[in-house]
Structure formats: C-alpha cells, structure tokens
C-alpha positions as CSV (number, residue, x, y, z in Angstrom):
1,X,199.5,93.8,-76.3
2,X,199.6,97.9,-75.5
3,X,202.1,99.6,-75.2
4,X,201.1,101.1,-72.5
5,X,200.6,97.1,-71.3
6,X,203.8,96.5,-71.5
7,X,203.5,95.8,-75.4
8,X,206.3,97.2,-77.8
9,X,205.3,100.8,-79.4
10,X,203.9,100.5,-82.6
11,X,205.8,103.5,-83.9
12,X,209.7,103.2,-82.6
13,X,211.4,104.3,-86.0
14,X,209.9,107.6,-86.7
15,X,210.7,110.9,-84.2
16,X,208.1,113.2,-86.1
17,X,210.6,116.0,-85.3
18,X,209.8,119.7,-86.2
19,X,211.1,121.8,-87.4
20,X,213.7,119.7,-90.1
21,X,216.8,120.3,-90.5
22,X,217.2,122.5,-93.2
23,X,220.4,123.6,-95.8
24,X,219.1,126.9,-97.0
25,X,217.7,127.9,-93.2
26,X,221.4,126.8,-91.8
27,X,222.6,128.9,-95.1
28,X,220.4,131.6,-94.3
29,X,221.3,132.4,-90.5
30,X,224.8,131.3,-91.5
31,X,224.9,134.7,-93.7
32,X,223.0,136.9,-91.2
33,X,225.8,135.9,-88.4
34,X,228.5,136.2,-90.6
35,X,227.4,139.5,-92.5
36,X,226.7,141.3,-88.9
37,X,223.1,141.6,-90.0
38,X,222.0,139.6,-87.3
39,X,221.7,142.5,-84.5
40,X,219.9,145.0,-86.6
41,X,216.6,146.2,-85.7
42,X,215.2,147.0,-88.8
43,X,217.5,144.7,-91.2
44,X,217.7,142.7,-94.9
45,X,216.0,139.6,-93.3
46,X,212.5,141.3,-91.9
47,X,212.3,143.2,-94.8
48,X,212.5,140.3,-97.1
49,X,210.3,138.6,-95.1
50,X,207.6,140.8,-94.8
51,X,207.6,141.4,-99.0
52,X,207.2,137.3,-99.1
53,X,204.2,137.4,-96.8
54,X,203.0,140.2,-98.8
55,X,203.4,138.2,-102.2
56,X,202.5,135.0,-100.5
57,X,199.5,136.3,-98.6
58,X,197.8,138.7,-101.7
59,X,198.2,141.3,-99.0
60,X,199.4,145.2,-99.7
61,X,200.4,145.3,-96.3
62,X,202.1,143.0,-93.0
63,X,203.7,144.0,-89.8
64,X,205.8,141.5,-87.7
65,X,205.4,140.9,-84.6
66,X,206.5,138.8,-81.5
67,X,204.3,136.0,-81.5
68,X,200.9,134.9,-82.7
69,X,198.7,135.9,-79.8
70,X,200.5,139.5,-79.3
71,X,199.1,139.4,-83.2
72,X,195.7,139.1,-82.5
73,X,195.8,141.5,-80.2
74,X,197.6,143.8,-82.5
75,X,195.0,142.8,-85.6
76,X,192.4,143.6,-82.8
77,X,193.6,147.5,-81.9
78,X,194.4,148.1,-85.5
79,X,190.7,147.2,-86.4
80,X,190.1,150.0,-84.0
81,X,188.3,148.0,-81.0
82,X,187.6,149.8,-78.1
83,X,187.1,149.1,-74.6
84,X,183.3,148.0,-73.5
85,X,182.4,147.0,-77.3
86,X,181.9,143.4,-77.7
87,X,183.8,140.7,-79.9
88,X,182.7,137.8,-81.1
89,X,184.7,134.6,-81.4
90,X,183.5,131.0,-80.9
91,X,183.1,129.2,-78.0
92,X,186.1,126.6,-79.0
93,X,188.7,128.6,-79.9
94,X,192.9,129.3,-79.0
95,X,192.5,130.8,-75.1
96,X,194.7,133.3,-76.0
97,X,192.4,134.9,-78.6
98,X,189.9,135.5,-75.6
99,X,192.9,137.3,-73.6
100,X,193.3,139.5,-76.4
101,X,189.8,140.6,-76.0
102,X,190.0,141.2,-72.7
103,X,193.4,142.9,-72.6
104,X,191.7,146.0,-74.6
105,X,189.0,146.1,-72.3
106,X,186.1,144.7,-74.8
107,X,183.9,142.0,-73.8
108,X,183.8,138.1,-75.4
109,X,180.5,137.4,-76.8
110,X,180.8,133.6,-77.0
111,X,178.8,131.9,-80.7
112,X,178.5,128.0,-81.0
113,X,180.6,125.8,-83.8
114,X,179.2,123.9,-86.4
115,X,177.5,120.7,-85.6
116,X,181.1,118.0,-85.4
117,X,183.5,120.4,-86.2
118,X,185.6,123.1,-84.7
119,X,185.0,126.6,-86.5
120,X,182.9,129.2,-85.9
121,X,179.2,128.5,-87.4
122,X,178.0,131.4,-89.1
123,X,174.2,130.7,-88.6
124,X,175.1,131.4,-84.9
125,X,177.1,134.3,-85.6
126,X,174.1,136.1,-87.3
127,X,172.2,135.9,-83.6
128,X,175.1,137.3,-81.7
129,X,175.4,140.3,-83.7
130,X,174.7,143.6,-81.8
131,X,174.7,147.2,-82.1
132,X,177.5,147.0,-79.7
133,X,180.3,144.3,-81.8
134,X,182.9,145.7,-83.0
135,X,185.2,142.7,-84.4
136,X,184.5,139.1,-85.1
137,X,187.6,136.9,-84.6
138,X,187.5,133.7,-87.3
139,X,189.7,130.7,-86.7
140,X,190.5,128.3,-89.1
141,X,191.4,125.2,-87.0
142,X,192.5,121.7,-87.1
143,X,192.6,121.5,-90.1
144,X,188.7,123.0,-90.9
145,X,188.1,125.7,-92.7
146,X,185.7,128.3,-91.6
147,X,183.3,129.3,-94.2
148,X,184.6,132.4,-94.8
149,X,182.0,133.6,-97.7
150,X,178.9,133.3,-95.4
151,X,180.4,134.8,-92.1
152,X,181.2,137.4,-95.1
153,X,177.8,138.0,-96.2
154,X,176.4,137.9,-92.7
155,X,178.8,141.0,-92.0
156,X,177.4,142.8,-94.6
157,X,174.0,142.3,-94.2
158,X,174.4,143.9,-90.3
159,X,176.6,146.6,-91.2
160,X,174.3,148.2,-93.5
161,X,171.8,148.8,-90.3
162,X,174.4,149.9,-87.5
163,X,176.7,152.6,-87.6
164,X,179.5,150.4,-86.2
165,X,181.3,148.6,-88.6
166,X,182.0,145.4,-87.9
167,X,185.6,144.2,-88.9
168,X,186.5,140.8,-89.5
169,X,189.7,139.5,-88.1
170,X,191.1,136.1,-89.6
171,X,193.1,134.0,-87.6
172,X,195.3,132.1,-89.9
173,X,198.1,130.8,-87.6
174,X,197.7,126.9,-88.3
175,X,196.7,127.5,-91.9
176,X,199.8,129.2,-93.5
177,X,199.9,127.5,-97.0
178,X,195.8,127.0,-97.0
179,X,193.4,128.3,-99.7
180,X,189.8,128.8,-100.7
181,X,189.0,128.9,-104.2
182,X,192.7,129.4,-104.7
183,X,192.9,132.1,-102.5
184,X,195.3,132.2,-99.6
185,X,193.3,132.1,-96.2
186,X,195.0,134.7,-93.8
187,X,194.0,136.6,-97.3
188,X,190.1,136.6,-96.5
189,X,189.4,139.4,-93.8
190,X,189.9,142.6,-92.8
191,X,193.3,142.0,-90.7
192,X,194.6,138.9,-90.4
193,X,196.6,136.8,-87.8
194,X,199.6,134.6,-88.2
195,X,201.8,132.6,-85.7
196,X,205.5,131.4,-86.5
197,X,205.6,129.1,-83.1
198,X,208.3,126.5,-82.3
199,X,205.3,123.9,-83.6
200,X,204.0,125.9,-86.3
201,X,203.7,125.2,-90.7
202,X,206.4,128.5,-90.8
203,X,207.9,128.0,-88.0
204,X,210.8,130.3,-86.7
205,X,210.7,129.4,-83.1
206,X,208.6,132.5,-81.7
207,X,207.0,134.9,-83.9
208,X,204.2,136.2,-85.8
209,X,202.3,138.9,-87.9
210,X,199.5,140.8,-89.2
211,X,198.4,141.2,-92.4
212,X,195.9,143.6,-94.1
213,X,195.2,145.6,-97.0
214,X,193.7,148.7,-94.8
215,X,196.8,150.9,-94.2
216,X,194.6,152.6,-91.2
217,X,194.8,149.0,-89.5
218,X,198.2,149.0,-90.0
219,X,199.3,152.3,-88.9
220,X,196.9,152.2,-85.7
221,X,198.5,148.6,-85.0
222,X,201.9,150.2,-85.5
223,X,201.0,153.2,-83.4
224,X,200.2,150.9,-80.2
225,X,203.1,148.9,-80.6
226,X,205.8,151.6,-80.3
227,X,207.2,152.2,-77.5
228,X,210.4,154.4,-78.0
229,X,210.9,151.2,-80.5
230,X,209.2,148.7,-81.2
231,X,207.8,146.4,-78.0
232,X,206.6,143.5,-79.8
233,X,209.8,142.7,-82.3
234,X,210.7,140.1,-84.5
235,X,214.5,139.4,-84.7
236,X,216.8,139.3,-87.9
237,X,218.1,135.6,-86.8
238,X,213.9,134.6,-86.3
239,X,213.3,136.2,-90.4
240,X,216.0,134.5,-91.6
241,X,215.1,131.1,-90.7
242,X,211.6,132.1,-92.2
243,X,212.3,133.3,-95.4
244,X,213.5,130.0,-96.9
245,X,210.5,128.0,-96.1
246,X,208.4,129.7,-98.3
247,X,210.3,127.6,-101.2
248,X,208.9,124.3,-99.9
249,X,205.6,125.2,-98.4
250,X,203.0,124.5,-101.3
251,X,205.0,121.4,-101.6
252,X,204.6,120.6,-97.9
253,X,201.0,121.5,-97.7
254,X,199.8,119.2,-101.1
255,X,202.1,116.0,-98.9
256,X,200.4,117.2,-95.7
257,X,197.3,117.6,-97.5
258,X,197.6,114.1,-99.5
259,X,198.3,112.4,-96.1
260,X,195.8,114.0,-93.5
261,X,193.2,112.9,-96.3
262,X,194.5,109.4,-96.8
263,X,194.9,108.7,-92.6
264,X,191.0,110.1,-92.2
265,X,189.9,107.8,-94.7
266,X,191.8,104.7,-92.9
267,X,190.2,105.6,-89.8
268,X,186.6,106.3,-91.0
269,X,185.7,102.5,-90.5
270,X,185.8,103.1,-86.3
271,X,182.6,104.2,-85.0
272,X,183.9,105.4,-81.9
273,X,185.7,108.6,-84.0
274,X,184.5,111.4,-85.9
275,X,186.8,112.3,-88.6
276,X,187.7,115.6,-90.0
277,X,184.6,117.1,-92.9
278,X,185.1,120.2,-94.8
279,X,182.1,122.7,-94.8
280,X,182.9,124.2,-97.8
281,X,183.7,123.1,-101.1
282,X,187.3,124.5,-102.9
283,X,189.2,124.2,-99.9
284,X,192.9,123.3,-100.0
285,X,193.5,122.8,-95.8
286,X,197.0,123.6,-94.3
287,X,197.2,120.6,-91.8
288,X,198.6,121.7,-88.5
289,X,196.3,118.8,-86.7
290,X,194.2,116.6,-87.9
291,X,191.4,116.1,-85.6
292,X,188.4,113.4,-84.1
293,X,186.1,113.2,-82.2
294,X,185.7,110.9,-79.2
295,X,182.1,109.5,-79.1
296,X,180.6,109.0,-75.6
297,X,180.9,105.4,-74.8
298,X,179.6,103.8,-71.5
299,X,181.6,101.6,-70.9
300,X,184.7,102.3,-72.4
301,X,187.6,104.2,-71.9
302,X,187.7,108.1,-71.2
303,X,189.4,111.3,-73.6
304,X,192.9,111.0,-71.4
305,X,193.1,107.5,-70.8
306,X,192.5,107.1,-74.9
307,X,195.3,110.2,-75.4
308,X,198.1,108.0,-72.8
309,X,197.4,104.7,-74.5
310,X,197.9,106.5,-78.2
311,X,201.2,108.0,-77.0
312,X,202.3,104.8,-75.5
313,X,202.2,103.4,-79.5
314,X,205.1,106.6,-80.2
315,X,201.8,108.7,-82.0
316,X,202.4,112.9,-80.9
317,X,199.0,112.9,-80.1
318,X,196.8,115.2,-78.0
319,X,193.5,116.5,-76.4
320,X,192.0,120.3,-78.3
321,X,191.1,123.3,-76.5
322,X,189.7,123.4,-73.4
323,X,187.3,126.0,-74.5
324,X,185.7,128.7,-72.5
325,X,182.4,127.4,-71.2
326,X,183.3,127.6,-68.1
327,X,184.2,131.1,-68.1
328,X,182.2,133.3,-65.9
329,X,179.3,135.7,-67.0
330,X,181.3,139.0,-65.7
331,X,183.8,137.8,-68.7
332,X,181.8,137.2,-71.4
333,X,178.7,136.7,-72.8
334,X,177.7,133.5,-74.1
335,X,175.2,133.0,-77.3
336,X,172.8,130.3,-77.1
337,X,173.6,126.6,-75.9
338,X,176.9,126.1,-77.4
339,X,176.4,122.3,-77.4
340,X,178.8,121.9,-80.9
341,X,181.6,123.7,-78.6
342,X,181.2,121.7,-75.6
343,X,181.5,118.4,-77.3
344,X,184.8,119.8,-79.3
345,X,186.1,120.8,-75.7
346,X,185.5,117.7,-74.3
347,X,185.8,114.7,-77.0
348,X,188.3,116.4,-79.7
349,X,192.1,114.5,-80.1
350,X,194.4,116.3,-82.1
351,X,197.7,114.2,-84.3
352,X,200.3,116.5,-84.6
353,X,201.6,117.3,-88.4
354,X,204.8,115.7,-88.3
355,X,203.4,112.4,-88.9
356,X,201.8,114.1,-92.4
357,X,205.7,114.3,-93.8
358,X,206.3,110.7,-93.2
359,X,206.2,107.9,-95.3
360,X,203.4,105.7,-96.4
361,X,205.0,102.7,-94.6
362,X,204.8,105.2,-91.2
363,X,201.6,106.4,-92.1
364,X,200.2,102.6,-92.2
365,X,201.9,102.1,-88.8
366,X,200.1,105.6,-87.3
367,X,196.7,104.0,-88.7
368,X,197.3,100.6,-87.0
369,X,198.2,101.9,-83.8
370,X,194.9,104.2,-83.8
371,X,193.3,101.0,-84.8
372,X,194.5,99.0,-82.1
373,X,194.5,101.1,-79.4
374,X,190.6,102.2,-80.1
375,X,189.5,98.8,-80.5
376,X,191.1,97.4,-77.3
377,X,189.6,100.4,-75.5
378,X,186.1,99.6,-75.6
C-alpha cells in the first residue's frame, strides 16, 4: 500500500538533512566568535574566502555578495547593461534571474530549451540575437549542463557584425564543484553567478558572489553596490562556515555524481519518466537536483498528485520552475514557440541532493519508492 494510502513510508530512516554537521565549520565560526572577528566588515574570513573562490573558480577576480539573485543582478550591471537593451535568458529558468533583468530597466527576450532538457538551446539563441542584446544569461540546471562552447561560438559570430558586445553571464549557483573538460563551470563566461543558499552545494545559509576575470565588471559591479558601504554584504560568521567546505567538495560532487548517475540508471526502465541526458560530452555535473520528466498520461495521475504521493514515501522531492510563459508581452519578448520550456514547466520533478550522500542501501529504498509510487499511479 501508499503511503499516502495509509501504507508505511518507504524511507523512515534517512532525514536527507542539509547542510551536515560539520567539525571544521563549528571550528571555524568557533574562532571567528572567539577571536572578535566575527563583527568586522571587511575581515580574515571574506578575504580567505574570496582567494578560495578565486583558486577554486580559475578566476582573477570575485566580489561577495548577499545572495545569489542580488548576484545576477550585480554580474548584470557590471557587464554594463543598460536600461531598454534586451537580455536573453531561456524560457525555463530561476524567476529571479528575469527580476534581475527587469530591475535595471532592460527587457527579457525569452529563447526555447533543448528538446527534454532544461538549459538554454543555443540553436534558439542564434535567432534571438539583435542589434539591441546586450547580455545573455546561461544557467546550468538540474544537474544539465549548458553547452557552453556553442552558445560561445554563437557570441562571437554576432559580435563581429554589431557594435554592442554581447557579454555572457554564467549562472553557476547549483553547479559549484561542476566542470567541462576539467574546467570549473562558473569559470566559462564573462561574469559569473554563484549562490550560497540555505539549500545550496556551498551552502552558508544566505549568500553569494560574482566572479570574473574583467576588472571593469568588477569595479562597475562594485561601484553600484556602494552605498556609504557596502548594501549587498556578506558576513564574517556566513565566510567562515564557507571556507571549510571547499576541503570536501570534489569529494562530495564525485559521491553526488556516482549516485545521481546510478539512481537515473534504476529508473530509466519507467516509461512514464524522462531521465536526466547530458548534451555535451566531458562534463563532470554538480548535482543540486536530479531531474524527470512527467510524460502526459491520459489516464493517470497528474504532476502534484505524483509530487504528494512521492513525499508520502519520505523522498524530498519537488515540481521545477514555473517558468515565464505566461508572462505578458509588455515584459518580455518571447522567441519562437518555446514548446521544450513549456513541457519543463509543466512535467519537470526535481529530487533534492541530500539523498545523493546517502547510502547505497537508502539509495535502493529512494529507487523503490519512485518505482512504486509511478507504477501504482497509472
């Protein structure tokens, strides 16, 4: 029987907390309270943290911020973007990303995702490109990685006929640890995003950055963001907890990696889900989610009533973006059908990363549960 029947969970054992408890972050904020450290403004703990982004990111430069959204925004007004220009970004994407877009004043220009995935499809972005773009905004998500090298070379090719350049802005805030062909994505573009949410790989609570190796991004992103002092701060006590995860990352993202690959596999034999495919080859992912898709099925259950029966079975499971279809033409502009982002908005589930960090014996139990559930649900 379901859970959500009446049955007993499937998973009762496992609590697929986040963040862990940690020695060396307890160690670490343990020294910044006791040291007085702790109420700086400008302090040991940012500083170290911004040289290990630097070193762990390949980037000359990075600028902390507040949170990951306020770091888009930053990445956005350090690329220089300017009110009435146009960004592009894809249809399924993080809502905050188009806020950040409209907060300057620009306009979302709306491009499709690839065909059963969830990242920005740069066949489609080569159509949206105007005169009038000033930034592209690429988001590695769920686990998919964009294809960085041909949204590349489509840059190039349009910003040797325009005057504007375009800049690329990466948005690397569920892929800290990731890589393409051994280089670390939030590495890729122009300015880069990252996020250090309560739910995130590096997680310090709140928090997030910007990384580039253009210092006229950074010192225009630094410009808008003082105030007197700075308005969008990080806090010693948020660095410190930081700045020990860096040790166990790589480890964490080959176990997260390992895991997410082994769970798609067990699932691949329902046809009612669309597993996670990568679109390009030498990709190491950094699994915040690990996604599927929900086939239409008449008769059978819907998206939410799927979602409620999973999380009846103790999996910290979840629907994906909303999207931003349904936004209105006086906010954006909207390239082609965008039939690749309307199915992500509207059939994607999303497993939360915890799970990835258990063991094989919980891991079995997560794949049974999806098993079950799905197959009593048609």
């Amino acid at each position: 029987m379901l859970a959500i029947d009446g049955g007993p969970p499937s998973v009762d054992s496992a609590p697929f907390q986040w963040p862990f408890a940690n020695e060396a972050i307890r160690n670490a904020v343990s020294e910044a309270m006791s040291d007085g450290s702790w109420g700086q403004y400008d302090g040991r703990w940012t500083r170290d943290l911004i040289e290990l982004l630097k070193q762990n990111f390949q980037s000359k430069e990075a600028m902390l911020c507040s949170s990951g959204t306020i770091a888009v925004e930053l990445a956005l007004r350090g690329a220089g973007v300017q009110a009435d220009s146009e960004v592009i970004l894809a249809g399924y994407d993080f809502p905050g990303n188009f806020r950040a877009i409209e907060a300057i004043g620009a306009r979302p220009v709306l491009v499709d995702v690839v065909p059963n995935g969830w990242v920005l499809s740069a066949e489609q972005l080569a159509v949206a490109l105007t005169p009038q773009t000033s930034a592209v905004i690429v988001s590695h998500l769920h686990g998919q990685i964009a294809d960085l090298e041909q949204i590349q070379a489509v840059i190039r090719d349009h910003n040797l006929s325009v005057e504007q350049q375009v800049i690329l802005v990466e948005d690397a805030c569920q892929v800290p640890g990731g890589k393409l062909h051994g280089k670390p994505l939030g590495s890729w573009c122009d300015v880069s995003a990252l996020s250090f949410g309560g739910s995130k790989l590096l997680s310090a609570g709140r928090g997030g950055a910007i990384l580039t190796d253009r210092s006229d991004i950074l010192q225009r992103a630094k410009i808008f963001a003082q105030r007197g002092n700075d308005a969008f701060p990080m806090c010693q006590l948020q660095a410190a907890t930081l700045c020990p995860q860096f040790d166990t990352l790589p480890e964490m993202t080959e176990v997260r990696h390992q895991n997410a690959t082994q769970l798609i596999e067990s699932i691949s034999s329902l046809d009612e889900l669309v597993g996670l495919r990568q679109i390009v080859d030498g990709a190491t992912p950094a699994y915040y989610k690990v996604p599927w898709l929900l086939k239409d099925r008449t008769p059978g259950w819907s998206r939410s009533e799927l979602v409620s029966a999973l999380k009846a079975e103790g999996l910290p499971i979840g629907e994906g973006f909303r999207g931003f279809l349904r936004r209105s033409p006086r906010r954006c502009r909207k390239t082609g059908t965008l039939v690749n982002c309307q199915i992500a908005s509207q059939q994607t589930i999303v497993l939360h990363h915890p799970v990835l960090l258990e063991p094989e014996d919980t891991l079995k139990l997560v794949a049974n549960a999806i098993h079950k559930v799905v197959t009593n649900s048609r």
